[in-house]
C-alpha positions in Angstrom: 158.6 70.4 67.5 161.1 67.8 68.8 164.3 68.7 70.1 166.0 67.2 67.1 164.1 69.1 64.7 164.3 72.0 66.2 168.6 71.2 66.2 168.2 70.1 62.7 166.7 73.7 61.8 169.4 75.6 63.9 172.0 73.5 61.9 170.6 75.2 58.9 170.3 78.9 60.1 174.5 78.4 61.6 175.3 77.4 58.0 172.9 79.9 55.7 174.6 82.6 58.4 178.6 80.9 57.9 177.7 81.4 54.0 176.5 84.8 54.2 178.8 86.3 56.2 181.6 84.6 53.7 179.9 85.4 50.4 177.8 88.9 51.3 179.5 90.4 54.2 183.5 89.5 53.7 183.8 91.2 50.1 182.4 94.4 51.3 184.1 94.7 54.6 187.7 92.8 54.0 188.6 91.9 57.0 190.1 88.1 57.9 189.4 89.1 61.3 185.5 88.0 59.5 187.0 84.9 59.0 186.5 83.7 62.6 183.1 84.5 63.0 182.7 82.8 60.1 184.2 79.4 61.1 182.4 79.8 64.7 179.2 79.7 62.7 180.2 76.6 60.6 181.0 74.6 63.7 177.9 75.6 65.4 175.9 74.0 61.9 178.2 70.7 62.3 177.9 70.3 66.3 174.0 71.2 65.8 173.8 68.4 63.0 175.1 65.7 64.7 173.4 66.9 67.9 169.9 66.5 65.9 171.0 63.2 64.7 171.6 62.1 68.0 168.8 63.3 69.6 166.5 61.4 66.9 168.2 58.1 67.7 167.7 59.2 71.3 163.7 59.6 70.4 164.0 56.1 69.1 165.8 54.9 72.2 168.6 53.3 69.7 171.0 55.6 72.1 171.9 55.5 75.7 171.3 58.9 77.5 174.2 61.3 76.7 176.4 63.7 78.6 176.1 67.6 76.9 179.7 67.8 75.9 181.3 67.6 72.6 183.5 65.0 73.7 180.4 62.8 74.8 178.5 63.0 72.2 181.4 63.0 69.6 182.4 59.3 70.9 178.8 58.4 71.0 178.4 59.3 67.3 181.2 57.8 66.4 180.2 54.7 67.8 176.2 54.3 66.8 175.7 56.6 64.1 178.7 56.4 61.7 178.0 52.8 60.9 174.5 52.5 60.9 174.6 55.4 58.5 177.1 55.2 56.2 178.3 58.8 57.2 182.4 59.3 56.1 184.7 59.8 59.6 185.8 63.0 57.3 182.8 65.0 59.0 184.1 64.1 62.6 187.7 65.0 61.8 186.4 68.4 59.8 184.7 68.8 63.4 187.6 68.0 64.8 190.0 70.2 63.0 187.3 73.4 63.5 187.3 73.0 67.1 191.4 72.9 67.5 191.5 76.1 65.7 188.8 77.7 67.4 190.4 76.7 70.8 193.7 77.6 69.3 192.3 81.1 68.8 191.0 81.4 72.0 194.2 80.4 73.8 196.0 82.6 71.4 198.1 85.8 72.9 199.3 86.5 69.2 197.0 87.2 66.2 197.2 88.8 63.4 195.7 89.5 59.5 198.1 89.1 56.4 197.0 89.6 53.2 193.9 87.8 52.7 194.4 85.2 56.2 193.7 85.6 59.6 197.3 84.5 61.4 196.7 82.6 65.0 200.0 82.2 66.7 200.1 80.2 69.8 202.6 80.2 72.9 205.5 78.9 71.4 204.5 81.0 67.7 203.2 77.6 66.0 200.8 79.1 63.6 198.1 78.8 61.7 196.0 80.2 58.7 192.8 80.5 58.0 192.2 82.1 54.5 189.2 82.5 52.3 189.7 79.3 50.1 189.8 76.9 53.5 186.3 78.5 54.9 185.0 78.2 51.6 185.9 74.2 51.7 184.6 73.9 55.2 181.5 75.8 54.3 181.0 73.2 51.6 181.5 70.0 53.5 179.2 71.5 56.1 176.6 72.0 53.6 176.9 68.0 52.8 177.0 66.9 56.3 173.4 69.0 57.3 172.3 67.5 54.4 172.9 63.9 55.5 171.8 64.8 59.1 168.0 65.7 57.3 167.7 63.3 55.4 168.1 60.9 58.3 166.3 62.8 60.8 163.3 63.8 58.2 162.8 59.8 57.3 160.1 59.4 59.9 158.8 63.0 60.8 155.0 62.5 59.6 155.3 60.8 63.0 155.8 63.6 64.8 153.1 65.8 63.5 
């Protein structure tokens, strides 16, 4: 299996566990604290996405080699794939937006659950909420964006067999 199929497949498994957790295991257990995990999980299915897309231009050598960081291989993306693809600059700013508030929770000294959100405060008590209804939306543009990343990265997979 090539490294961008194997991505491509752990890009599934992030999002099938980001949608379970949210529809299964957050009405039983209640707790926004959930919520977190949850969007951890749905980053992990957009980084791995784009990773496998990159990787299989990389098999094609239509990419330069590429440093392992997000920043890397977000500019890199953004600069070889979003074109020749046709893929919407909303999926790099939903990545974006998911890694501030992930880093904003791990910075965070204040955090807190209010009715049906998970509350991040950070130093000087800007905050910000995650509820149900925004996970659901990031679950759902995830969903799209692993399905543009197979589609491009199944077009020449008898290949590779």
């Amino acid at each position: 299996m090539e490294k961008f199929q194997a991505l491509r497949d752990a890009a599934k498994k992030r999002l099938q566990i980001a949608d379970h957790m949210l529809t299964m295991t957050y009405p039983f257990v209640q707790d926004p604290k959930l919520l977190v995990a949850v969007l951890e999980n749905v980053f992990l299915s957009l980084t791995n996405a784009m990773n496998s897309v990159l990787h299989y231009e990389r098999t094609f050598k239509r990419v330069p080699l590429f440093q392992e960081t997000f920043a890397s291989r977000m500019s890199l993306f953004k600069e070889k794939c979003i074109e020749r693809y046709d893929i919407d600059e909303e999926y790099l700013r939903l990545m974006e937006e998911i890694r501030s508030i992930i880093i904003e929770h791990k910075k965070s000294p204040v955090e807190f659950s209010r009715k049906d959100k998970f509350v991040i405060c950070s130093r000087d008590y800007q905050m910000k909420a995650i509820s149900l209804d925004i996970i659901k939306s990031y679950i759902f543009k995830t969903k799209n964006f692993v399905n543009i990343a197979e589609e491009i990265t199944s077009k020449n997979e008898s290949i590779f067999r």
